[in-house]
Backbone as CSV, one residue per row, in Angstrom:
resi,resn,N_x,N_y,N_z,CA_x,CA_y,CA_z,C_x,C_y,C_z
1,UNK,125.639,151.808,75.716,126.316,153.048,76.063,126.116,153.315,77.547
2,UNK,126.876,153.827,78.567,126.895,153.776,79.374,126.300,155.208,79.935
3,UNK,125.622,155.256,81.431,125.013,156.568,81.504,126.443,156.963,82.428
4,UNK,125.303,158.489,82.010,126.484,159.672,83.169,126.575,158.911,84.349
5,UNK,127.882,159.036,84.645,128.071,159.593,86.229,127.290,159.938,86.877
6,UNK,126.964,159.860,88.195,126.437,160.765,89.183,127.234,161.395,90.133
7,UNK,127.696,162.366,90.126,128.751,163.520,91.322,128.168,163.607,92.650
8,UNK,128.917,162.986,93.949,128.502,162.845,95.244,129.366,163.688,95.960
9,UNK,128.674,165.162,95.871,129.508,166.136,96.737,129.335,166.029,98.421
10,UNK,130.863,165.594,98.748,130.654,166.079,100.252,131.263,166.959,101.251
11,UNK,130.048,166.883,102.046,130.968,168.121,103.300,132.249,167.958,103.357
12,UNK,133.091,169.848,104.198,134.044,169.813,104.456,134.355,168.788,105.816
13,UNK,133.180,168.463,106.357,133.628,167.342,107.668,133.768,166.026,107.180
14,UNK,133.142,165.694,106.071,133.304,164.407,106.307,134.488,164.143,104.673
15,UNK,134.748,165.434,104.146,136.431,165.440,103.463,137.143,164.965,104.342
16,UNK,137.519,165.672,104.956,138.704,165.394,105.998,139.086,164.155,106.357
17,UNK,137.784,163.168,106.496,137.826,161.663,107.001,138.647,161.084,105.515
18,UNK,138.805,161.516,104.720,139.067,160.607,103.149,140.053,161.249,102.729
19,UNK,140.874,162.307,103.407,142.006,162.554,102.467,141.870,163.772,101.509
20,UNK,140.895,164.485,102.293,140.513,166.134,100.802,139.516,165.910,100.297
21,UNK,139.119,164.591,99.891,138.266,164.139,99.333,137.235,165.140,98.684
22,UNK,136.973,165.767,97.876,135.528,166.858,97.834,134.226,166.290,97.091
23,UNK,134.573,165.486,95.654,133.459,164.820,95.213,133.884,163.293,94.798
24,UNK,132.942,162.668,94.715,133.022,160.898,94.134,132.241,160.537,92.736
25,UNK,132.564,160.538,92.262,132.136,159.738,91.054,131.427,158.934,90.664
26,UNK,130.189,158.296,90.556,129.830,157.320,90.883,129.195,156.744,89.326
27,UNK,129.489,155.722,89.092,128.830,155.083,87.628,127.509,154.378,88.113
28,UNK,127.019,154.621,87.183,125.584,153.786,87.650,125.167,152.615,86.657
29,UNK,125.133,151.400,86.729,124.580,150.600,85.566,123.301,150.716,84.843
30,UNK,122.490,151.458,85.416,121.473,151.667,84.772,121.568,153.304,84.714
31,UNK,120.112,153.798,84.207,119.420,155.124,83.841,119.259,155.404,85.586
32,UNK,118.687,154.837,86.296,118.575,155.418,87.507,118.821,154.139,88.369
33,UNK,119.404,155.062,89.883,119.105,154.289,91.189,118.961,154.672,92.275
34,UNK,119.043,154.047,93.060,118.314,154.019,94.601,119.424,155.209,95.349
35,UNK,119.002,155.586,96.492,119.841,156.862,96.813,120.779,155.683,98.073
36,UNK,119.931,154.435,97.944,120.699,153.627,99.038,121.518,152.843,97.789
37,UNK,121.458,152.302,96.597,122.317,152.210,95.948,123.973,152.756,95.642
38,UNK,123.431,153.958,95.548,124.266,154.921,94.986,125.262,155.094,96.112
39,UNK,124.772,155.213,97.597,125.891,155.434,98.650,126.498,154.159,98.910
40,UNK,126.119,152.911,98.193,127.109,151.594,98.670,127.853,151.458,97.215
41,UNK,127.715,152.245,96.713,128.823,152.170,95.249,129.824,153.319,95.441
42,UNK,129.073,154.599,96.005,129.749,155.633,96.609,131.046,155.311,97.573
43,UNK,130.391,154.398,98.881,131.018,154.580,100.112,132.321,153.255,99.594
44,UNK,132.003,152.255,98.462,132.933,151.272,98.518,134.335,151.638,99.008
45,UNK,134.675,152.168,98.194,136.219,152.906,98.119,136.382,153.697,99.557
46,UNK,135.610,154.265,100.577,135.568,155.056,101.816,134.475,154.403,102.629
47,UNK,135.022,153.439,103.097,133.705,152.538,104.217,133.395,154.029,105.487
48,UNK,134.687,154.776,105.927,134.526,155.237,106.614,132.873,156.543,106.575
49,UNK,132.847,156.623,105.343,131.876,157.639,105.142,130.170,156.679,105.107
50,UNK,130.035,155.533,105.472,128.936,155.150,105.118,128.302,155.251,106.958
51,UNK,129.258,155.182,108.353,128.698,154.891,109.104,128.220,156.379,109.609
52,UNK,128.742,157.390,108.574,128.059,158.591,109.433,127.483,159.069,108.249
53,UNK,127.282,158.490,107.317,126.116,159.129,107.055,124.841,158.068,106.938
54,UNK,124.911,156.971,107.294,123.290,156.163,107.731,123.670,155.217,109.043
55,UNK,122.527,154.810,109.460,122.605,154.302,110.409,122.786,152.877,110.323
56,UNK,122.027,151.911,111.258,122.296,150.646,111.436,121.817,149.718,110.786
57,UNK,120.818,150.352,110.285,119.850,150.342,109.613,119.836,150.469,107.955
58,UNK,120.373,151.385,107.550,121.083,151.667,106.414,120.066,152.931,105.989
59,UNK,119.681,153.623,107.043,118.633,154.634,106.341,119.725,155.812,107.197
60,UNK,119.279,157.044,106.205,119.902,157.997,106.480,119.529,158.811,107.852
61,UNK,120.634,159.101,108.418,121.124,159.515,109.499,119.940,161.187,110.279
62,UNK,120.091,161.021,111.057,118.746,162.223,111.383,119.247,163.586,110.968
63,UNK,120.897,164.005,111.621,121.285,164.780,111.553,121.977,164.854,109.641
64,UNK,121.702,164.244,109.059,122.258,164.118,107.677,121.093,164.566,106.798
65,UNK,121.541,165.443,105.958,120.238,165.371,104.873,121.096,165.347,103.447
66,UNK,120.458,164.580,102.366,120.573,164.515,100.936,119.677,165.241,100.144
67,UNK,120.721,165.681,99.303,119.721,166.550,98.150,120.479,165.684,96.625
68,UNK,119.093,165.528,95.959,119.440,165.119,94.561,118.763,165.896,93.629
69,UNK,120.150,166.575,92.937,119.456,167.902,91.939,118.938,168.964,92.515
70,UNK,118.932,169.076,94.327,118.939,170.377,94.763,117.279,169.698,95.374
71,UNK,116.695,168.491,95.289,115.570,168.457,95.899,116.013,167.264,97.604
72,UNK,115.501,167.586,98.122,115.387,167.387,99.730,114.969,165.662,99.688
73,UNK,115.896,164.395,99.198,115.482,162.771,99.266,115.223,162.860,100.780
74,UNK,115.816,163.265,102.065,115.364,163.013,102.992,114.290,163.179,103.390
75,UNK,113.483,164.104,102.974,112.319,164.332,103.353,111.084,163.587,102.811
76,UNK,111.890,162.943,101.451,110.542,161.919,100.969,110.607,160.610,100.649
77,UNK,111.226,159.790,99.913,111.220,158.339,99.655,112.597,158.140,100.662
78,UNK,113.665,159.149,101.449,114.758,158.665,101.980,115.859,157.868,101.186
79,UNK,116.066,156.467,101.489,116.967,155.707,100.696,116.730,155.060,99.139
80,UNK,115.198,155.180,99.360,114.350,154.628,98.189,114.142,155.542,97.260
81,UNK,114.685,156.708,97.480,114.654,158.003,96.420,115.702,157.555,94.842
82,UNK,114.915,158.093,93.833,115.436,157.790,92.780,116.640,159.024,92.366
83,UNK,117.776,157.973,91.545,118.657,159.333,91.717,119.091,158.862,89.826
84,UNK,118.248,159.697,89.277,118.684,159.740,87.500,120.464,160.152,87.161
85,UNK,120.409,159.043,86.263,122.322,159.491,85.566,122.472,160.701,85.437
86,UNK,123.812,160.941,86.393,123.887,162.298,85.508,123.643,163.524,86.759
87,UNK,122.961,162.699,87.808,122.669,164.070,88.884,123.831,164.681,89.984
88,UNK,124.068,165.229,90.631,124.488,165.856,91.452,123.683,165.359,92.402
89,UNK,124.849,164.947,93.497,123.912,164.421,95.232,124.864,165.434,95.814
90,UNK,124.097,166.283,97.125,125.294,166.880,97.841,124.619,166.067,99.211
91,UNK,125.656,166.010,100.175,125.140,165.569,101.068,125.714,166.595,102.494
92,UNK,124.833,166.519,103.134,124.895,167.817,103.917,125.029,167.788,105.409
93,UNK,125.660,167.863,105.911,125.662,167.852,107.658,124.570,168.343,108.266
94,UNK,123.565,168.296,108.665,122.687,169.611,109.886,123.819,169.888,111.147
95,UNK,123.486,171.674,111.066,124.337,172.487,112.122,123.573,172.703,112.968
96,UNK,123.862,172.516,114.068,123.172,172.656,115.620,123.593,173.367,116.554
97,UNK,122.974,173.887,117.443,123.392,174.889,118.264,122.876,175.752,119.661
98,UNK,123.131,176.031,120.372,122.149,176.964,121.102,122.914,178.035,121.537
């Protein structure tokens, strides 16, 4: 049986790059995966969304932060963060300013 979905909500900036785009769908073959998984199954279909939101590197971007289930992956395992079937990722721009 196959698990949930995981829903990859994104910003209104980086909609715009995809066409309206607001969320992605993402199937997962297993019970859980990698938060760097999940954005190269994510970004397949929209290459354009993978170079702004990680780097060269493939780790997420400084000004970018991910939340899975509303908890802060950037701040702790980063790409290596586990993301269970079924969750909600939003991914978030940082706003800057002076």
């Amino acid at each position: 049986m196959p698990s949930a979905p995981v829903r990859v909500i994104l910003p209104g900036m980086l909609r715009d790059l995809v066409g309206g785009v607001a969320e992605i769908e993402v199937e997962s073959p297993d019970d859980t995966q990698t938060v760097a998984e999940l954005l190269d199954r994510a970004f397949s279909q929209h290459r354009i969304l993978d170079g702004k939101v990680r780097d060269e590197r493939g780790q997420i971007r400084r000004h970018v932060k991910v939340f899975v289930n509303g908890e802060d992956a950037t701040r702790g395992e980063g790409t290596g963060a586990l993301v269970p079937a079924g969750a909600r990722v939003h991914i978030i721009n940082a706003v800057s300013g002076g």
